[in-house]
C-alpha positions in Angstrom: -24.0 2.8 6.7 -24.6 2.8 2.9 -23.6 5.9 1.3 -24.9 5.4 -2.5 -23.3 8.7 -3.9 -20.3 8.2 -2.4 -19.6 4.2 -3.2 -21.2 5.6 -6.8 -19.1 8.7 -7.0 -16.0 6.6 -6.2 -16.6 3.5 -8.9 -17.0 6.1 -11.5 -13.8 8.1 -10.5 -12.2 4.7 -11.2 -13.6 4.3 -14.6 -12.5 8.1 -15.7 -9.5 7.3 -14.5 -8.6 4.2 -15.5 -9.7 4.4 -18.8 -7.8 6.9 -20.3 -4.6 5.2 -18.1 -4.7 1.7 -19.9 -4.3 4.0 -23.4 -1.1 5.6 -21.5 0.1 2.4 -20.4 -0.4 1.0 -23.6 1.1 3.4 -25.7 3.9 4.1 -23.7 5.3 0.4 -23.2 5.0 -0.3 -26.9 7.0 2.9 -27.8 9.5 2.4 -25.3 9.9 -1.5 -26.2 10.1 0.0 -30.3 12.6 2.3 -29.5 14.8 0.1 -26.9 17.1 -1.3 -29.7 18.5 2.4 -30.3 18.5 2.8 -26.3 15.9 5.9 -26.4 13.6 3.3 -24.9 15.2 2.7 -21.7 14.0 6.0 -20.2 10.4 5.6 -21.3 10.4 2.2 -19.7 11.6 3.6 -16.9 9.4 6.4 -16.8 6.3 3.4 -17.0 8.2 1.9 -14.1 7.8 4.9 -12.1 4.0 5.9 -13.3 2.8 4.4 -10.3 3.7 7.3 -8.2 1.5 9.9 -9.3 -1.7 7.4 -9.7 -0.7 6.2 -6.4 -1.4 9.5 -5.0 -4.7 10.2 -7.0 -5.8 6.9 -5.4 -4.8 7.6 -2.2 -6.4 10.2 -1.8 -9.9 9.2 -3.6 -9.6 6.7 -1.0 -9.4 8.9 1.7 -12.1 10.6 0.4 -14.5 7.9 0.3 -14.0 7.2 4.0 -14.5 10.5 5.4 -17.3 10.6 7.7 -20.6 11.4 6.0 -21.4 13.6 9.6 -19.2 16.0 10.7 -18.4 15.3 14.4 -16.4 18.2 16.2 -15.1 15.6 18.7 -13.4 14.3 15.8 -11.6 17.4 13.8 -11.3 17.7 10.9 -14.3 16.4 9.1 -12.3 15.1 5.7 -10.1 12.6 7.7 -7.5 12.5 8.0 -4.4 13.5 5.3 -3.3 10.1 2.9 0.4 9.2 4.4 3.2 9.1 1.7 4.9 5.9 1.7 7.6 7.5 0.1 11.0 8.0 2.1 13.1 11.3 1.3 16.0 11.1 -0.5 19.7 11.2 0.6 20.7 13.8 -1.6 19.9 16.4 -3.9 18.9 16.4 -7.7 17.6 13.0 -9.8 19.6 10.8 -9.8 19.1 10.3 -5.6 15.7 10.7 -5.9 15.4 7.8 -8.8 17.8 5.3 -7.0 15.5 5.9 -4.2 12.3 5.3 -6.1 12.9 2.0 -7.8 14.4 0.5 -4.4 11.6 1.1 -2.8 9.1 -1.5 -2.3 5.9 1.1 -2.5 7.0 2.0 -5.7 6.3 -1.5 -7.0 3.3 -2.1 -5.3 2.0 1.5 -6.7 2.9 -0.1 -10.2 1.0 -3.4 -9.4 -2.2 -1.6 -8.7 -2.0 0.6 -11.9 -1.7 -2.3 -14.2 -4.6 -3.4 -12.1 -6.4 -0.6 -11.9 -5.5 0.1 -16.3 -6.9 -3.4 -17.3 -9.1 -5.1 -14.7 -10.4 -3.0 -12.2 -11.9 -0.2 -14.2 -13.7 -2.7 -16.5 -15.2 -4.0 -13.4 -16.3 -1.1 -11.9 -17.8 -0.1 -15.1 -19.9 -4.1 -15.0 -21.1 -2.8 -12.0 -22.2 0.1 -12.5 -24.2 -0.8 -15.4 -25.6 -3.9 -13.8 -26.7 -1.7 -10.4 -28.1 1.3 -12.6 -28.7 -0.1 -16.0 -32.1 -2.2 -15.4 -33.6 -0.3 -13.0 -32.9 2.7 -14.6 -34.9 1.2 -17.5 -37.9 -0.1 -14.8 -37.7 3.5 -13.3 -37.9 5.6 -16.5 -41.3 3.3 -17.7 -43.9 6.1 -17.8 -41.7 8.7 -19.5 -40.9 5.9 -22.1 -44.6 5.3 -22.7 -45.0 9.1 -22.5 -42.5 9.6 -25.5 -43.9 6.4 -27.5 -47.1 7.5 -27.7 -48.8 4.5 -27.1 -47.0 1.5 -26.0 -43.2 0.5 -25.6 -41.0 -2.3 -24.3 -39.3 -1.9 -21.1 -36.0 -3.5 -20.8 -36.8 -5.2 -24.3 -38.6 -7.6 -21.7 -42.3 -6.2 -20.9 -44.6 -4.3 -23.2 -46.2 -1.5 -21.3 -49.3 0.1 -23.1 -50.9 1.8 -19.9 -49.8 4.4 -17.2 -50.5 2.2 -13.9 -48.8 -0.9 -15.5 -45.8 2.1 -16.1 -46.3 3.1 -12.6 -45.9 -0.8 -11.1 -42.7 -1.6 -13.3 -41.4 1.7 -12.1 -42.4 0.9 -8.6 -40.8 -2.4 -9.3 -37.4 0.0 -10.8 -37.2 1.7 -7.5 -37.3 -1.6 -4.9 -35.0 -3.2 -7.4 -32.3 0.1 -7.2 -33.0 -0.1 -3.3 -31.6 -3.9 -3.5 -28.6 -3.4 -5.4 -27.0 -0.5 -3.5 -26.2 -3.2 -0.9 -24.1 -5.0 -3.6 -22.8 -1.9 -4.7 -21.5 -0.7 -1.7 -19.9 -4.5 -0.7 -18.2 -3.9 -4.2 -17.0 -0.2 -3.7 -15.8 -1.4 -0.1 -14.0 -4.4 -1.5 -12.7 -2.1 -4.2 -11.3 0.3 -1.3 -9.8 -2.7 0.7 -7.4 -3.6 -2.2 -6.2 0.1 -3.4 -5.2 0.3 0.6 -3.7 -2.7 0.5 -1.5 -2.0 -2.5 -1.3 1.8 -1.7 -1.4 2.5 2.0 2.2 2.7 4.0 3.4 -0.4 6.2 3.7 -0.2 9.7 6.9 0.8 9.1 6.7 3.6 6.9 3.6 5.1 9.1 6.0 4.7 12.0 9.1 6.9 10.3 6.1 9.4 9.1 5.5 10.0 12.7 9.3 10.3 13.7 9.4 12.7 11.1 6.4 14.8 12.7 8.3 14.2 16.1 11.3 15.2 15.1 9.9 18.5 13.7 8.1 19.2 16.5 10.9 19.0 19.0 13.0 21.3 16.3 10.3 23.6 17.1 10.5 23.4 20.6 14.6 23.4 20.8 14.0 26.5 18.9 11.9 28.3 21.4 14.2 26.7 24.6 17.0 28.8 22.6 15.4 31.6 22.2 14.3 31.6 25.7 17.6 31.7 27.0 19.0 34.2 24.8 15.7 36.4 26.3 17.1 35.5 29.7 20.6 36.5 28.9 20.0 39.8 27.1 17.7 40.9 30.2 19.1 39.0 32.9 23.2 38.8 32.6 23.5 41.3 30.4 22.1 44.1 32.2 23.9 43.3 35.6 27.1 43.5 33.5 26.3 47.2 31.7 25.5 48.4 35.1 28.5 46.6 37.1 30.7 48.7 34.1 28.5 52.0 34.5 29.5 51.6 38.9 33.0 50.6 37.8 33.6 53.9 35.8 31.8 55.9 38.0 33.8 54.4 41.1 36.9 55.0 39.4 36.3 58.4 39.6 36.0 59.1 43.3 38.8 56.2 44.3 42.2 57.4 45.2 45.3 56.6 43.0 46.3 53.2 44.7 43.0 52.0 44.0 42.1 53.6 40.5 44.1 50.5 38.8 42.6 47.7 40.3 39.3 49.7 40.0 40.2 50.4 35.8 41.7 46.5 35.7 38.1 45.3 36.7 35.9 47.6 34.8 37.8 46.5 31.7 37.4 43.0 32.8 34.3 43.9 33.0 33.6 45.2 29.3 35.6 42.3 28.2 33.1 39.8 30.1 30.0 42.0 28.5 31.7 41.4 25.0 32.1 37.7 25.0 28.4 37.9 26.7 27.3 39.6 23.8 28.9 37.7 21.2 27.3 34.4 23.3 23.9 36.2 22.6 24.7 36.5 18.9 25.5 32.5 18.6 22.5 31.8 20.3 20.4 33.2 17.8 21.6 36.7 16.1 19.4 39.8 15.8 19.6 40.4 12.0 18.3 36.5 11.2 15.0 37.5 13.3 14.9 40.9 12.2 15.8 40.8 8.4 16.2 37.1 7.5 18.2 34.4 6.5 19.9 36.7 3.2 21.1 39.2 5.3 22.3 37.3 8.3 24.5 35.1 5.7 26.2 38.6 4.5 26.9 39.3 8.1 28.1 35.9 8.7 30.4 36.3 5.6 31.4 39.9 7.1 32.8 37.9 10.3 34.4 35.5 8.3 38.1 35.1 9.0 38.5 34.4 4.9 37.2 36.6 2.9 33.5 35.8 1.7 31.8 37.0 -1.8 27.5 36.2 -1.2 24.9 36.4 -4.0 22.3 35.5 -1.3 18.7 36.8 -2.6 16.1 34.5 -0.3 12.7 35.3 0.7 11.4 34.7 4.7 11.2 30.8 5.8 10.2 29.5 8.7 12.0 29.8 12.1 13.0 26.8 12.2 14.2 26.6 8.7 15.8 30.1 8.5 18.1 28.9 12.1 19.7 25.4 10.9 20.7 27.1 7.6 22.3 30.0 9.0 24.1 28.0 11.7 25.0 25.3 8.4 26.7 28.1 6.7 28.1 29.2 10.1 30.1 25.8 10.0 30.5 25.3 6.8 32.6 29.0 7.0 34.2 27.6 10.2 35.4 24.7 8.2 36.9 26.7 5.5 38.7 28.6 7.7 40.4 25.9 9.9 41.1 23.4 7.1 40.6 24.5 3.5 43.5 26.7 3.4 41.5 28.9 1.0 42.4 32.6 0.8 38.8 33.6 -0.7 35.0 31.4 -0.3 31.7 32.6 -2.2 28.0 31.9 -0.7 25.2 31.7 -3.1 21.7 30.7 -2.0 17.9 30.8 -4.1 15.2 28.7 -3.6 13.8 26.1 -6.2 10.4 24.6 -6.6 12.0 21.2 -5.5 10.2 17.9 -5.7 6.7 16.7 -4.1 7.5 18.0 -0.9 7.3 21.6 -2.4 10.0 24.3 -2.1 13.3 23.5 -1.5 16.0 26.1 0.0 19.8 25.7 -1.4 23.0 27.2 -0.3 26.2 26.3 -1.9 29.3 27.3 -0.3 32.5 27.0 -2.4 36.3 28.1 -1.4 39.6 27.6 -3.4 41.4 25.7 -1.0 43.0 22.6 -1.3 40.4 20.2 -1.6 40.0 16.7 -0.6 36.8 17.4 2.2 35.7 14.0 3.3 32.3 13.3 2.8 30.0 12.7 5.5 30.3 8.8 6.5 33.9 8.6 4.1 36.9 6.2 5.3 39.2 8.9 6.1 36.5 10.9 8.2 37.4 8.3 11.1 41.1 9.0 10.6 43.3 11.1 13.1 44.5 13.7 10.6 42.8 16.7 9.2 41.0 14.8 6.7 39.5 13.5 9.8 38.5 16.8 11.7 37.3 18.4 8.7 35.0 15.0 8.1 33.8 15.2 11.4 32.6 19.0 10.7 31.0 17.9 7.7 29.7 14.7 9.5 27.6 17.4 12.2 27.0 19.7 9.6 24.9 17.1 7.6 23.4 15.8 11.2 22.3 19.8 12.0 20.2 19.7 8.0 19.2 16.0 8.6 17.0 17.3 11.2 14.7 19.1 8.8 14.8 16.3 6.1 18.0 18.3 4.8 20.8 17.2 2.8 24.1 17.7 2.6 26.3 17.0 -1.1 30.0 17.3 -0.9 32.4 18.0 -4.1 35.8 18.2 -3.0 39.0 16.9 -5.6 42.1 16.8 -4.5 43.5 20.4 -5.4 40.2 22.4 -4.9 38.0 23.5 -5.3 35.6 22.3 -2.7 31.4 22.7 -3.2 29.4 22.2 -0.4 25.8 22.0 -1.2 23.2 22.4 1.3 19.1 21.6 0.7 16.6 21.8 2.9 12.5 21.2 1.8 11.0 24.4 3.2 
């Protein structure tokens, strides 16, 4: 199906864009090559390396506009397509310098920069061609009687036929009209070719589609490990729970009728009892604890810090986040407090926590939890966190740790000298 404003729309988009990027492109590689000598150049060369990335999303996304149905269909959704798929993989750690390793590794960045050189000096030269040899003569053919009108009395059409009467105006512009008719099938061969090789260049291989969708899998069975959780902690607090408090209540009441002789056995259970309804409760509060579903992530951190068997200082100011967000960084710092305790040797540890604007993903959550211990954390994936020492354990905690934010696309950064102090930074795109 021909769609002439859309194949038009698009071509033009191309031009507006493309025109101002080859002056970009231009300018930028000269100054960077001027200024390479005094090694101020390097980053503006590699910032023109890296200018694919943001055209590559403007183009991804005018070509997912172009094929979006031209009839809405409610069997098919959402009548804008579906969403352009980064080809893009997240980095393995926080801050620039991951994310730039990352970048220029990656092959999409390179074919991203191959079609903005194209796109700078070929392609939006071509679609402008086109778009004046599609509209330019017939425009001319179509316009005929308003031309004679504003002559007066006769004028040239196309600099080819002089036109000195209203129904000779009338035929050419006839003529104008069957002509435009004829090009839009050119046009639109063009504008689908056109599409064909920004896809080609832009779209995600199989591969990269493929760890898109383990990433949507992945969250989704996060969400749905969330609610089994929370389902059982339901089960317990109305199920287990309750038999216990009133298994203690018949205890104590029992006690009081029973002679002597069987008053201590009868106190022995009922504080067995209690003692079972404690660790019951405290089961309840691993699970998932009251004050992160009532009050939030900041305030279940402080109580976190309160049960601490090292003495925690928290600047912890953090909006709501997500359920699923809000749970793997409370249970993080839950570890990462564990960890201090059992192998730091620290006598004090300090949470702090905020939320940044992060990178294209959008906001990122941060946690950094620091203790003056003696250092010398293994990173997750070091040499000496597959030793038998504890070096080893306390790799293999920071090892899960990193495991329980790598399923939200999380990261993990360690900084641990020998001597102390040790920084554990936690991120996790929210």
């Amino acid at each position: 199906m021909i769609r002439p404003v859309a194949y038009t729309g698009y071509l033009v988009g191309g031009v507006l864009v493309g025109a101002p990027l080859s002056v970009g492109l231009l300018a930028l590689g000269a100054l960077g090559a001027a200024l390479t000598p005094v090694l101020v150049g390097l980053p503006l060369l590699g910032l023109l390396a890296l200018s694919g990335i943001p055209v590559g999303i403007l183009e991804r996304r005018r070509v997912a506009w172009l094929d979006r149905p031209a009839v809405r269909d409610p069997a098919r959704g959402d009548p804008h397509g579906p969403a352009p798929v980064d080809p893009h993989s997240t980095p393995a750690g926080p801050g620039l310098g991951p994310w730039a390793r990352l970048r220029f590794t990656e092959q999409a960045t390179w074919r991203e920069l191959a079609y903005t050189v194209l796109l700078a000096f070929v392609l939006w030269p071509l679609d402008l061609l086109v778009l004046a040899g599609v509209f330019a003569v017939p425009g001319a053919l179509l316009t005929a009687p308003a031309q004679l009108a504003l002559s007066g009395g006769e004028t040239r059409v196309a600099k080819l036929w002089l036109v000195d009467g209203y129904p000779q105006a009338s035929l050419i512009a006839a003529g104008g009209l069957l002509l435009l008719l004829a090009l839009l099938w050119p046009l639109a061969f063009y504008a689908r070719a056109r599409a064909a090789l920004a896809r080609l260049l832009l779209a995600p291989r199989e591969t990269e589609v493929r760890l898109a969708e383990v990433t949507e899998s992945r969250a989704r069975l996060v969400a749905a490990f969330e609610a089994e959780r929370r389902r059982i902690e339901r089960d317990l607090h109305d199920g287990a729970q309750q038999r216990l408090v009133a298994l203690s209540v018949r205890l104590g009441l029992a006690r009081l009728d029973a002679p002597p002789e069987l008053a201590d056995r009868l106190a022995q259970a009922h504080r067995e009892a209690d003692e079972a309804l404690v660790e019951l409760r405290e089961l309840i509060h691993g699970i998932h604890p009251q004050v992160l579903a009532d009050y939030g992530l900041g305030d279940a951190i402080a109580d976190a810090a309160d049960r601490s068997a090292v003495p925690v200082e928290t600047d912890v100011e953090l909006p709501r986040f997500t359920e699923a967000v809000e749970s793997a960084a409370y249970f993080a710092v839950r570890e990462a407090l564990a960890n201090v305790a059992r192998h730091s040797g620290a006598a004090r540890a300090w949470i702090s926590a905020g939320c940044t604007a992060g990178d294209r993903h959008g906001r990122r959550l941060w946690i950094e939890v620091r203790d003056d211990g003696r250092g010398g954390a293994v990173p997750p994936g070091g040499a000496a966190g597959r030793t038998g020492g504890s070096e080893g354990r306390a790799g293999s905690g920071l090892t899960g740790l990193a495991d329980r934010l790598a399923v939200l696309d999380g990261t993990l950064a360690v900084d641990s000298p020998p001597g102390g102090p040790t920084v554990l930074r936690m991120e996790i795109p929210c």
